[in-house]
C-alpha positions in Angstrom: 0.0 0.0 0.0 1.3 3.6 -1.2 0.5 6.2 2.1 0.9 9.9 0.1 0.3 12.9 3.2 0.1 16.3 2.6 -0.1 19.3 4.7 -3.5 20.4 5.8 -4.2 23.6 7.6 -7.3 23.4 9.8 -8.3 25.0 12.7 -8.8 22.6 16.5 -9.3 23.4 20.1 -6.9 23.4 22.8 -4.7 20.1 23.8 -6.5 20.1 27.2 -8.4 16.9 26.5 -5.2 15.1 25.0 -5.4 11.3 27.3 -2.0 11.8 29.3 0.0 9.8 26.7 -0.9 11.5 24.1 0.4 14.9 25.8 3.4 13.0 26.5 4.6 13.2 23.4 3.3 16.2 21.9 5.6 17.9 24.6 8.5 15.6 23.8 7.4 17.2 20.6 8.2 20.1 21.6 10.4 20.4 24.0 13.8 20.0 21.6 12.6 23.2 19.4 11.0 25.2 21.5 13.0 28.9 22.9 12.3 29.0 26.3 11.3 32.7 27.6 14.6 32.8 30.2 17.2 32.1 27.7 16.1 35.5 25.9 18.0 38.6 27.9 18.2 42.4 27.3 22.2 43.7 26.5 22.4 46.8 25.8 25.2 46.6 23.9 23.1 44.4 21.2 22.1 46.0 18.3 18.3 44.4 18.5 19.2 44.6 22.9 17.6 41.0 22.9 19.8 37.9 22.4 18.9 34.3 23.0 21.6 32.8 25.1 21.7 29.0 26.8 21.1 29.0 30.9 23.7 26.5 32.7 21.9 24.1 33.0 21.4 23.2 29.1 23.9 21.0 27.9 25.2 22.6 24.8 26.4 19.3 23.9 23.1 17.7 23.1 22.1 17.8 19.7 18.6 16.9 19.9 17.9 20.8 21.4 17.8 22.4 18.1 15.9 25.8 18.7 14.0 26.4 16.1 13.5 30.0 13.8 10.0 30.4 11.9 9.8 33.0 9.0 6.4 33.3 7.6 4.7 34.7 4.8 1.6 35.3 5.5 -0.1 36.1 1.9 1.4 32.4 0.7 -0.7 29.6 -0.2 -3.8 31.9 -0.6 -3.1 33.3 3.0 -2.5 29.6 4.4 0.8 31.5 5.8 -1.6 33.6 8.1 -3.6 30.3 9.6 0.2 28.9 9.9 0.8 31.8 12.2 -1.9 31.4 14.5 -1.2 28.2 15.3 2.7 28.2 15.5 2.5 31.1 18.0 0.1 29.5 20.7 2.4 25.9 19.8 5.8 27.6 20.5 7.8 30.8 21.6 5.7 34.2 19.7 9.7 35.6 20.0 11.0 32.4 18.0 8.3 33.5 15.0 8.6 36.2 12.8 6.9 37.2 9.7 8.6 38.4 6.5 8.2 41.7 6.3 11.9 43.0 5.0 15.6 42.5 5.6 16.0 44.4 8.6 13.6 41.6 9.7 15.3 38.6 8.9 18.9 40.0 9.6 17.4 40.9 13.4 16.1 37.3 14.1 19.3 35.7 13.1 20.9 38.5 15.2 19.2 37.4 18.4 19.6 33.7 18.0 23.5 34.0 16.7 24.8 32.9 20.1 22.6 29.4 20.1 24.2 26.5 19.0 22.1 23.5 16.8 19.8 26.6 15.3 17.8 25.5 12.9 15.3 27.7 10.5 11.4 27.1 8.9 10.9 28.9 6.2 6.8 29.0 5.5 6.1 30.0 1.9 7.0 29.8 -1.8 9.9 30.1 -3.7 10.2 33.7 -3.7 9.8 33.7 0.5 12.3 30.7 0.7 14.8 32.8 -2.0 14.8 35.8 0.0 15.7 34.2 3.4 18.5 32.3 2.0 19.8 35.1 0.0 20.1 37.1 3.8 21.4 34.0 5.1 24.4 34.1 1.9 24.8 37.8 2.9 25.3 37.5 6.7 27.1 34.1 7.5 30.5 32.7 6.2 29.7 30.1 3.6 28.1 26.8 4.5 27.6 27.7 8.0 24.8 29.2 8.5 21.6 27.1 10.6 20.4 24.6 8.3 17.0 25.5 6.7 13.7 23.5 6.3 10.8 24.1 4.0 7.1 23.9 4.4 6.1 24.9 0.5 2.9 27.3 0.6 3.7 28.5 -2.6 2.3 27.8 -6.3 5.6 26.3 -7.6 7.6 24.8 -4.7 10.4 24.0 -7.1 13.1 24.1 -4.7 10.9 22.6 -2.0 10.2 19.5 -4.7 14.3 19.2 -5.1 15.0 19.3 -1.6 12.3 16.8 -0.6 10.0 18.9 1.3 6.9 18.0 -1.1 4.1 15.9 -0.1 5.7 12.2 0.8 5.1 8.4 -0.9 6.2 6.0 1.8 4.8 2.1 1.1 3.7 -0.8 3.9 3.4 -3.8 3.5 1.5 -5.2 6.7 -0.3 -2.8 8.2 -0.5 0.9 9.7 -1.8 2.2 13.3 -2.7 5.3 14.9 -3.1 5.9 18.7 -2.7 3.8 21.5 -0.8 1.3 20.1 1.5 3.6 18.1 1.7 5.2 21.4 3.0 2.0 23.0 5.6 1.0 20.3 6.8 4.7 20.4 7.4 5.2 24.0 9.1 1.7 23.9 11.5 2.6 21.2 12.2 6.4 22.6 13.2 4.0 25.6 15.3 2.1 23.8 17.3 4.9 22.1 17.7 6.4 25.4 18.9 3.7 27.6 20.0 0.8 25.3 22.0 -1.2 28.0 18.9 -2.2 29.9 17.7 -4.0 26.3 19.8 -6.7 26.4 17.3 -9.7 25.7 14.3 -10.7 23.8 12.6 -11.7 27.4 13.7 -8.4 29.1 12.4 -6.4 26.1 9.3 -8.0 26.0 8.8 -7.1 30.2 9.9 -3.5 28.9 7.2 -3.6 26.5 4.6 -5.0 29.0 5.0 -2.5 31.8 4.7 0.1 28.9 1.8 -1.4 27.6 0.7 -1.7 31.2 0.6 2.0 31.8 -0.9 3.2 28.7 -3.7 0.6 28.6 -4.7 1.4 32.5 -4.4 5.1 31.7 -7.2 4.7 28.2 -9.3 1.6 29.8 -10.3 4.8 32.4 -11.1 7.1 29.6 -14.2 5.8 28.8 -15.6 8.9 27.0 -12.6 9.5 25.2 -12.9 8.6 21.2 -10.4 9.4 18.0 -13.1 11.3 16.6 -11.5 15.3 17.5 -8.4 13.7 16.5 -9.2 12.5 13.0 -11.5 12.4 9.6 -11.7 8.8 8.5 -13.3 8.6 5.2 -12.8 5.5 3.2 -13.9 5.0 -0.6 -15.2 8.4 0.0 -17.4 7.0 2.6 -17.4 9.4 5.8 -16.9 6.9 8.4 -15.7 9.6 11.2 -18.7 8.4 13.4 -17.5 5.0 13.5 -14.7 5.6 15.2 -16.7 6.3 18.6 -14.6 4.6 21.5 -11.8 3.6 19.6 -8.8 4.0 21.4 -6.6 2.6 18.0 -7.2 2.9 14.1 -5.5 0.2 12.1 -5.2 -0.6 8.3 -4.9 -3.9 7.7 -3.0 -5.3 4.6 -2.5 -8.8 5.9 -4.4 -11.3 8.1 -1.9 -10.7 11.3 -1.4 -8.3 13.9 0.5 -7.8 16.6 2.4 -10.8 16.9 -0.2 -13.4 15.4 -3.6 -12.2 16.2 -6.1 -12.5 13.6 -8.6 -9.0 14.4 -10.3 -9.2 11.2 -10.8 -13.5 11.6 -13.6 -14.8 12.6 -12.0 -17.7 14.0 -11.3 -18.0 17.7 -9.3 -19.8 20.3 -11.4 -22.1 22.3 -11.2 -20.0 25.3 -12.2 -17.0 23.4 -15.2 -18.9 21.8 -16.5 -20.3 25.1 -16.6 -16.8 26.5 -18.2 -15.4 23.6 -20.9 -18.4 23.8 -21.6 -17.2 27.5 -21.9 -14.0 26.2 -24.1 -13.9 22.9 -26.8 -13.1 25.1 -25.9 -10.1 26.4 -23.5 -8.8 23.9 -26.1 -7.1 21.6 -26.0 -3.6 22.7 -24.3 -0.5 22.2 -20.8 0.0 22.6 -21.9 3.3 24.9 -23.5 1.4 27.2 -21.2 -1.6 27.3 -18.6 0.6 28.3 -20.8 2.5 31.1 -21.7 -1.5 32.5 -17.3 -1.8 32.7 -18.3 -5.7 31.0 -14.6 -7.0 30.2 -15.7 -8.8 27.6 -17.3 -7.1 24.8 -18.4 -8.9 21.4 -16.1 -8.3 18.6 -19.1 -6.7 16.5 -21.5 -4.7 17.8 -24.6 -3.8 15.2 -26.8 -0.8 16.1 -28.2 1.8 13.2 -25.4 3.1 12.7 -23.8 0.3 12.0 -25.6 -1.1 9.8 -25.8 2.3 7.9 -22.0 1.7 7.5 -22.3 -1.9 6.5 -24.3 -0.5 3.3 -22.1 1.7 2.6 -18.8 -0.4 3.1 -18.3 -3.5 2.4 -17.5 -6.1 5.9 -18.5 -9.3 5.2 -15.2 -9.9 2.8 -13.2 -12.6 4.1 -9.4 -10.9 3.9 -7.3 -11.8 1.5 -3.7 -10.9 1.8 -3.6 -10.4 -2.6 -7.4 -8.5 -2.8 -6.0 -5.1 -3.3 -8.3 -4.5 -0.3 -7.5 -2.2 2.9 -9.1 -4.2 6.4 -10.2 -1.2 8.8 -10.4 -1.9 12.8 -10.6 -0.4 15.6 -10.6 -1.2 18.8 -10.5 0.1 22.5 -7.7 -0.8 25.3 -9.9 -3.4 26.5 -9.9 -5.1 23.1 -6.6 -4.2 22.1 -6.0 -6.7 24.8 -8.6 -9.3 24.3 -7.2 -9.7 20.6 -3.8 -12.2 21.9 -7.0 -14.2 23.2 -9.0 -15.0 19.8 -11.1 -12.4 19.6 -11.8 -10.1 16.7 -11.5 -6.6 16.2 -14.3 -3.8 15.9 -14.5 -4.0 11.9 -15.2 -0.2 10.3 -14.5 -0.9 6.4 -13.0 -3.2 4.1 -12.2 -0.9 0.7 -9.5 0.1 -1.4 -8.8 3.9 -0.4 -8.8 5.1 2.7 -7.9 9.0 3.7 -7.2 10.1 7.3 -7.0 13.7 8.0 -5.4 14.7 11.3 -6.8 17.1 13.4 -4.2 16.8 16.3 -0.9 15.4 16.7 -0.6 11.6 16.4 1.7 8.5 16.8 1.7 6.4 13.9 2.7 2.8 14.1 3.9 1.4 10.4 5.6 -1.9 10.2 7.1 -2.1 12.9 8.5 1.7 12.9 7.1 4.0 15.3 6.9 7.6 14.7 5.0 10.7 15.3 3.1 13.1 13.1 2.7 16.5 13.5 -1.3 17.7 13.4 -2.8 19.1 10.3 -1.9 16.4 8.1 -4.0 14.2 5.5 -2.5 10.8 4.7 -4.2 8.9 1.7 -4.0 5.2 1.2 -4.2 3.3 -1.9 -3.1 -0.2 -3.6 0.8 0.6 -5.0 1.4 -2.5 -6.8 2.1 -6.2 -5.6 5.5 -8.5 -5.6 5.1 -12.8 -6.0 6.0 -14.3 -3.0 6.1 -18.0 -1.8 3.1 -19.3 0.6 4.5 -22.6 2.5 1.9 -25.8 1.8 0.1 -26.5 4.9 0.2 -30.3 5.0 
């Protein structure tokens, strides 16, 4: 499957009802690129009398604090520059922001943040806005060491943006891609692991790792009751709306193969025996809405819940496909931490749409989960996913 994203500028409400996660790592985020307010000081002896200067206790050494520069032009992009603005200034530092307005502009911010090390520099616009930054830059530092520069292309062109890579990105999967919760997991996990790689030694002691992550985050969602992807996200697949299905999900999955997560089988209907004596005790009671299950606290909800809307979706998306790895079809689940969990034990997933695109527009910042690589997207962004082309492979004979 071929995932092509693009920016998209839209407008959201505050992080305040971000799970704690979630704000975990929209600060971590932040955190590395952010100018804190005491590291600007007056000097009257500046030219601009404000310059950004490290406090002792920032290690200078550490390259992943890279302060970052914003020039904007607000008139790009049919004034997407100006929407840009807005939110970059309630995100960050306003002092770490500035528009382009003239040179006096540009040469004053590079001024104030001359004494930083690990600068880096956003330039918001087309290729007129990005030309006249780096023409300033040419003019004001010694060759090839001035803060290395980023694009986010507003303009009608973008050729330079195209050249350097900045343009909206193709990545391929294979197996399958999450959002949420369980992208959340496999993130915090590997962020771990980078950190601290002497205490992952083992297969059994990363797997404990794992588990007391898992542990925290599931506790942590399983109490959220109320809390749903649907702020977060615009699921629409084969131009089917399906935002309202995503009620109570605390994880969005496209499926390209049968397995997930280390063997499970959330699309399947097949169960362990364990699992299917549970559900038998439970086909009684099971037929209600996932609202109310989840005010009951029953640890064991069906895998398929139908209500109206439900079956509204059902017309309009096809789920009674049995998966096929070679279908050119994309399997949609998703489940809550309660049946994120229930999966390893036979049961299925909450199914939302078996079809062949699928487009997710973020609202909010997100984890993503894709093939085993964890990795974290930044809000406003629409991802579409479509069939990219298939390779022959060898099935072993089941005998």
């Amino acid at each position: 499957m071929v995932i092509n994203s693009t920016n998209v500028i839209t407008e959201s409400s505050s992080e305040s009802n971000y799970p704690i996660g979630l704000k975990f790592f929209l600060i971590d985020f932040r955190r590395n690129i952010i100018v804190h307010p005491q590291w600007l000081q007056r000097f009257s002896s500046s030219p601009v009398r404000i310059c950004a200067r490290f406090l002792d206790d920032v290690d200078e050494s550490n390259t992943s604090v890279t302060p970052l520069i914003v020039f904007i032009n607000k008139i790009s992009g049919g004034r997407k520059g100006e929407s840009i603005y807005r939110r970059l200034i309630r995100l960050l530092n306003p002092r770490q922001i500035f528009l382009l307005e003239n040179n006096d502009n540009i040469k004053q911010a590079l001024s104030i943040y001359s004494s930083l090390r690990n600068t880096r520099i956003s330039i918001c616009g087309g290729d007129g806005s990005v030309g006249w930054v780096l023409n300033v830059l040419a003019d004001t530092c010694s060759s090839l060491n001035n803060p290395p520069v980023s694009i986010c292309p507003l303009g009608t062109g973008n050729d330079l943006s195209r050249v350097l890579g900045w343009t909206p990105l193709n990545v391929r999967f294979t197996n399958y891609l999450s959002f949420g919760l369980d992208a959340a997991v496999v993130l915090d996990f590997h962020d771990q692991r980078i950190r601290d790689p002497s205490r992952f030694t083992s297969p059994f002691k990363n797997k404990l790792i794992y588990l007391n992550v898992s542990r925290t985050y599931f506790r942590e969602f399983a109490l959220w009751r109320a809390w749903d992807l649907r702020p977060y996200m615009r699921l629409i697949c084969d131009g089917n709306d399906l935002t309202d299905s995503i009620r109570h999900c605390h994880t969005i999955v496209l499926l390209n193969i049968p397995s997930y997560g280390s063997g499970t089988h959330p699309w399947s209907r097949r169960l362990s025996s364990k699992a299917l004596k549970t559900s038998n005790r439970q086909s009684q009671s099971d037929r209600f809405d996932q609202t109310s299950r989840d005010t009951s606290g029953n640890m064991f909800p069906s895998d398929y819940v139908h209500d109206e809307n439900d079956q509204a979706r059902s017309s309009a998306v096809n789920l009674t496909r049995r998966q096929d790895i070679s279908d050119q079809k994309i399997e949609v689940f998703g489940p809550d931490s309660i049946q994120m969990a229930l999966i390893h034990a036979g049961f299925r997933g909450r199914r939302i749409a078996q079809c062949s695109e699928v487009r997710i527009e973020l609202i909010r910042s997100m984890p993503v989960h894709m093939d085993g690589e964890p990795f974290y997207l930044p809000e406003a962004i629409a991802i579409n996913v479509t069939h990219a082309g298939q390779v022959l492979v060898l099935r072993k004979q089941q005998r």
